[in-house]
DSSP file (Angstrom, degrees, kcal/mol; ACC not computed):
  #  RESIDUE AA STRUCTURE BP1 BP2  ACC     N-H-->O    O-->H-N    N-H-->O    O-->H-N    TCO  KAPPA ALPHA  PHI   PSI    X-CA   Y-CA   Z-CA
    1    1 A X     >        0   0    0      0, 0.0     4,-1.1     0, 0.0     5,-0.2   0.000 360.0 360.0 360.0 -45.9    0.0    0.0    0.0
    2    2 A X  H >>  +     0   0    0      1,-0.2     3,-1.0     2,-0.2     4,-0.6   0.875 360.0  48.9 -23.6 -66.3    3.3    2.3    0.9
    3    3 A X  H 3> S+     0   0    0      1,-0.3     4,-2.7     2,-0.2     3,-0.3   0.793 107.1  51.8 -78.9 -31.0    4.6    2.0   -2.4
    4    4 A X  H 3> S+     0   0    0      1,-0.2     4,-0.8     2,-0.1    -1,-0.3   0.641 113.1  45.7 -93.6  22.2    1.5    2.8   -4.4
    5    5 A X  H << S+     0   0    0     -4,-1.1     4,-0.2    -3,-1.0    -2,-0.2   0.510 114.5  47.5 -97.9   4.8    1.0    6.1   -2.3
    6    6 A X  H  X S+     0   0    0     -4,-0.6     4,-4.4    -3,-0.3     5,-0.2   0.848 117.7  44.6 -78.9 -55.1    4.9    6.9   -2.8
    7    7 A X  H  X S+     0   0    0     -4,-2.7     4,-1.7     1,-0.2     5,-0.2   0.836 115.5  46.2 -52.7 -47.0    4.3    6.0   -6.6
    8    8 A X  H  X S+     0   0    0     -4,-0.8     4,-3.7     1,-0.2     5,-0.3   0.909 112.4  52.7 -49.6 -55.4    0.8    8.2   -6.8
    9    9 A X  H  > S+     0   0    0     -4,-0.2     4,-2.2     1,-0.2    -2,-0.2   0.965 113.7  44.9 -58.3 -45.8    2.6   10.8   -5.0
   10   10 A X  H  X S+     0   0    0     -4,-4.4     4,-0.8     1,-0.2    -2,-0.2   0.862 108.7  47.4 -22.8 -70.5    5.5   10.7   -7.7
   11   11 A X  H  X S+     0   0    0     -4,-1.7     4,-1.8    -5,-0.2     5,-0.2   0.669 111.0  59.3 -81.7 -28.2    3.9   10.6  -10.7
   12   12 A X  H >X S+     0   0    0     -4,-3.7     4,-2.4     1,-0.2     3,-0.7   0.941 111.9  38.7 -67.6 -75.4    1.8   13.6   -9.2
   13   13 A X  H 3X S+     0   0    0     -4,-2.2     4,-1.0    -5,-0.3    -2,-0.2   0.710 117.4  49.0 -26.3 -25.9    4.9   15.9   -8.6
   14   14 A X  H 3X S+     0   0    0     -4,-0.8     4,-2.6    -5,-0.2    -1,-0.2   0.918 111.5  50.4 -83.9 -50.3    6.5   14.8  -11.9
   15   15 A X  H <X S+     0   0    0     -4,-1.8     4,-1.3    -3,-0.7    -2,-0.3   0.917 115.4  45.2 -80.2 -42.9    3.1   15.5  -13.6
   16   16 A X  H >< S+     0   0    0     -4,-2.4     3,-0.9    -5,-0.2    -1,-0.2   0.965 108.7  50.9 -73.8 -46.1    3.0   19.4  -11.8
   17   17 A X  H >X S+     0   0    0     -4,-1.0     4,-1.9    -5,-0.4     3,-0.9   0.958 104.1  55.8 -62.0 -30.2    6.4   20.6  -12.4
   18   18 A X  H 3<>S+     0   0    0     -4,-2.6     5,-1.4     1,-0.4    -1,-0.2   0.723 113.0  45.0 -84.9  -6.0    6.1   19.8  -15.9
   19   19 A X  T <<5S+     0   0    0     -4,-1.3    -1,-0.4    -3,-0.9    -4,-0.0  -0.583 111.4  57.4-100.8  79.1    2.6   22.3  -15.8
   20   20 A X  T <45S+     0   0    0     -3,-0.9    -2,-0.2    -2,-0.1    -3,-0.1  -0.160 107.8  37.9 -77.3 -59.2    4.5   24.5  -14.0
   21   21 A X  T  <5S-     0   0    0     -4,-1.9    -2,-0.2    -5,-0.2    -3,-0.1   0.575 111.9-126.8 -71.5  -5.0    7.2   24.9  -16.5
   22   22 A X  T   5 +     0   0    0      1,-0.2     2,-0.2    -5,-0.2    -3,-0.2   0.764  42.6 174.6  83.5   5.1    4.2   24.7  -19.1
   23   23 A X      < -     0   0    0     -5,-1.4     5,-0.3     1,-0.2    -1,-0.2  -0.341  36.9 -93.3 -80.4 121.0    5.8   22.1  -21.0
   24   24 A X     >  -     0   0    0     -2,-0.2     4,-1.9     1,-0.1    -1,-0.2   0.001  38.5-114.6 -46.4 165.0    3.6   20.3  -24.4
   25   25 A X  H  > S+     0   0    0      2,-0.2     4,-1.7     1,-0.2    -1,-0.1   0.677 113.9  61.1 -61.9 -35.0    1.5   17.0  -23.4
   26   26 A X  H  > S+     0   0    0      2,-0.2     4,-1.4     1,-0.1    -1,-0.2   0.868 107.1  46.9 -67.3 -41.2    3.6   14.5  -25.5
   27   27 A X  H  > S+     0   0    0      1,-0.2     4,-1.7     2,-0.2     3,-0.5   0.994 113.8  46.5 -65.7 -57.1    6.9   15.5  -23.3
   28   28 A X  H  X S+     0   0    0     -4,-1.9     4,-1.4    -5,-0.3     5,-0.3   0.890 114.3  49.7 -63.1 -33.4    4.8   15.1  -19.9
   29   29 A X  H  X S+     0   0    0     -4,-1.7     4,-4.3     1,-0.2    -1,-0.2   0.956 120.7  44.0 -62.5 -42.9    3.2   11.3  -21.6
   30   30 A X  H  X S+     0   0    0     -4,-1.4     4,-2.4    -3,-0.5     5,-0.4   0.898 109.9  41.9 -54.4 -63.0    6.7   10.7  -22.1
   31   31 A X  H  X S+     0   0    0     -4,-1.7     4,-1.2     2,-0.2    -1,-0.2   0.762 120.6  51.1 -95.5 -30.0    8.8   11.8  -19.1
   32   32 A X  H  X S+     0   0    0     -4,-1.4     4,-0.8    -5,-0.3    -2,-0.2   0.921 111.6  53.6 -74.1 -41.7    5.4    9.7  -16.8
   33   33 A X  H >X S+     0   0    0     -4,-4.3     4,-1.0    -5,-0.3     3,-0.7   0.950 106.4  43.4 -58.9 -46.9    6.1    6.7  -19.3
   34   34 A X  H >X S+     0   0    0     -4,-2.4     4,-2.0     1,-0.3     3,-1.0   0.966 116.6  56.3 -73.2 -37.4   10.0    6.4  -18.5
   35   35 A X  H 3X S+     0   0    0     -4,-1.2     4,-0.9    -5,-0.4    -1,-0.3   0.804 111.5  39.8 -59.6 -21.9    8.9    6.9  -14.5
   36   36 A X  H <X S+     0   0    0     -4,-0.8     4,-0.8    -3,-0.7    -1,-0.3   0.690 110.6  49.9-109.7  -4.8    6.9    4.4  -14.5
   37   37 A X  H <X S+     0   0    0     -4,-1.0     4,-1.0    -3,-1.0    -2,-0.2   0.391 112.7  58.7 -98.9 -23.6    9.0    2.0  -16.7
   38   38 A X  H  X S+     0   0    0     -4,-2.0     4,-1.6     2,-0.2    -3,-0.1   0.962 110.1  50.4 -35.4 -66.0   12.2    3.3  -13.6
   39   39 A X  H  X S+     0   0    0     -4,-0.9     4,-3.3     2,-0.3    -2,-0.2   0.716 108.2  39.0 -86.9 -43.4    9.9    1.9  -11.3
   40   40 A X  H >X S+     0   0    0     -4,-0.8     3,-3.2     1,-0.2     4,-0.8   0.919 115.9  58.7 -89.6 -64.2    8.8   -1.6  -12.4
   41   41 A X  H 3X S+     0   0    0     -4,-1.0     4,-2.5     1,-0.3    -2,-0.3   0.693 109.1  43.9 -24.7 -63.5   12.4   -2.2  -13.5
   42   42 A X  H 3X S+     0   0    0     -4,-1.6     4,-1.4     1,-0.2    -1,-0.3   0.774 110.2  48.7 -84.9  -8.9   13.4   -1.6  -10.5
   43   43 A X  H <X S+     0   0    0     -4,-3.3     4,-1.2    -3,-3.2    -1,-0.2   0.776 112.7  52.6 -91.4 -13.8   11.0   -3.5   -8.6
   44   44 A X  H  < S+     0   0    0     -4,-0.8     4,-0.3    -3,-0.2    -2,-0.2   0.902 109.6  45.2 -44.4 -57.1   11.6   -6.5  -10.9
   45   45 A X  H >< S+     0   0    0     -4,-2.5     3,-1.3     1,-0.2     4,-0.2   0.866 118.4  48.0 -93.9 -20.9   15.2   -6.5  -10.4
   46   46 A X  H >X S+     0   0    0     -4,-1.4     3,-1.5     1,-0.2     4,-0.8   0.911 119.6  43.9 -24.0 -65.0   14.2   -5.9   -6.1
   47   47 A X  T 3< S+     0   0    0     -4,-1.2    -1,-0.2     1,-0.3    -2,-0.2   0.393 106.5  51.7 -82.6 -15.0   12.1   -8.6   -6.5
   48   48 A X  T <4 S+     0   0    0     -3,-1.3    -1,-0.3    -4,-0.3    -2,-0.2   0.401 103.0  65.7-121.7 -31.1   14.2  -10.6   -8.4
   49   49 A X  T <4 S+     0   0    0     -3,-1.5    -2,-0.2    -4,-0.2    -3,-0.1   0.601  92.6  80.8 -90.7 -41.9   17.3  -10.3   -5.4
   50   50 A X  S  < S-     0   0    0     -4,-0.8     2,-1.0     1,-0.0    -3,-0.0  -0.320  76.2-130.0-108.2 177.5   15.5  -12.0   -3.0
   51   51 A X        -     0   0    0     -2,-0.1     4,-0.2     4,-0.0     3,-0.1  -0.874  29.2-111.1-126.2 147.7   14.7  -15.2   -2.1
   52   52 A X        -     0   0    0     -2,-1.0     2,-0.4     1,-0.1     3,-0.3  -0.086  47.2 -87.0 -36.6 157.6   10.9  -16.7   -1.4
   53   53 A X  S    S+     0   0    0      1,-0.2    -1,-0.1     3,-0.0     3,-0.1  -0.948 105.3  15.9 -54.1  82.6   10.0  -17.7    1.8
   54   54 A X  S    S+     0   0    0     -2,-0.4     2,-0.5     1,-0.3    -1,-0.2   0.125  93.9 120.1 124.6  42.9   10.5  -20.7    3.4
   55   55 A X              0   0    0     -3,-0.3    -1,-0.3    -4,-0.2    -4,-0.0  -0.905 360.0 360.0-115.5 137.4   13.2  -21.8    0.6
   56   56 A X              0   0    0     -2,-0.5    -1,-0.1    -3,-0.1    -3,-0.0   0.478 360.0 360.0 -93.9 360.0   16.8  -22.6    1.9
């Protein structure tokens, strides 16, 4: 639940600075796409690191 209200929170902040700065819709689809593309990369390779539970 943590991670999708850090991720919510993200993607909101990425998605307001880029109307701050005023910036076309195809750069903000873009810049939301590689953030969210970060993120399951890097919770695949997290995810990937560990080892199940009850395995020796």
């Amino acid at each position: 639940m943590w991670s999708a209200l850090t991720g919510a929170l993200l993607i909101g902040s990425i998605s307001n600075g880029m109307d701050l700065r005023a910036l076309p819709s195809s750069v903000k689809f873009m810049v939301t796409g590689a953030a969210l593309l970060a993120a399951v990369t890097i919770d695949a390779l997290a995810r990937s690191g560990r080892q199940p539970a009850g395995r020796s």
